[in-house]
N, C-alpha and C positions, 0 to 999 in steps of 0.2 A: 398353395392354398393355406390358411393359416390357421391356428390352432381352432380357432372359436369355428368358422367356418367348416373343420372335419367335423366336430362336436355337432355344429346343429343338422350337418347332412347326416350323420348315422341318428340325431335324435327323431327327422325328420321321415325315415323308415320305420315307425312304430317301436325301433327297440329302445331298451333302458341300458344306460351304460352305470359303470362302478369307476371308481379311481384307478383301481387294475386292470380294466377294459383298457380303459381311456391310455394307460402307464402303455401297456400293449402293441395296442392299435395305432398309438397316434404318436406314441413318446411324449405325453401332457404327465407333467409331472403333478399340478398344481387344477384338479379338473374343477373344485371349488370356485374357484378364482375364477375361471374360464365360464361356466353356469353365471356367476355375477355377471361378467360381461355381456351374455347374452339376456339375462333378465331385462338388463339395464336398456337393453334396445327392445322392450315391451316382449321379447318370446316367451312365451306363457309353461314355463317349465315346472314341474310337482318333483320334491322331494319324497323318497320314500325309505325312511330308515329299516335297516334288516340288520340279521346277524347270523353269522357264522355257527357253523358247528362248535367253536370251542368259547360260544358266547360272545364274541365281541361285534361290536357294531357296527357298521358303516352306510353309507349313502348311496342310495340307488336314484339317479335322474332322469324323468319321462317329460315327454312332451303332454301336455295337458289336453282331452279332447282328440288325440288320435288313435 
């Protein structure tokens, strides 16, 4: 199964994944990268920027509408 393909089977369960989910779960180094390729074939994915306890930022990716 190939990277994009884990990415949109766990986006496709309701949850939101992070870079470190993704680093994790999948060994996706590059989950940015991976989200483009799935946009790119119309899956309707929302970014959601958050941040840590010691302030810093990062990306949180959902499925749109589920």
């Amino acid at each position: 199964m190939t990277q994009n393909q884990q990415i949109l089977d766990h986006l496709r369960t309701g949850k939101d994944i992070t870079p470190l989910q993704a680093l994790g779960l999948y060994g996706v180094y590059r989950l940015a990268a991976r989200i483009n390729d799935l946009r790119k074939q119309d899956v309707p994915i929302e970014t959601v920027i958050r941040t840590d306890g010691q302030g810093r930022t990062y990306a949180s990716y959902k499925m749109e509408n589920v």
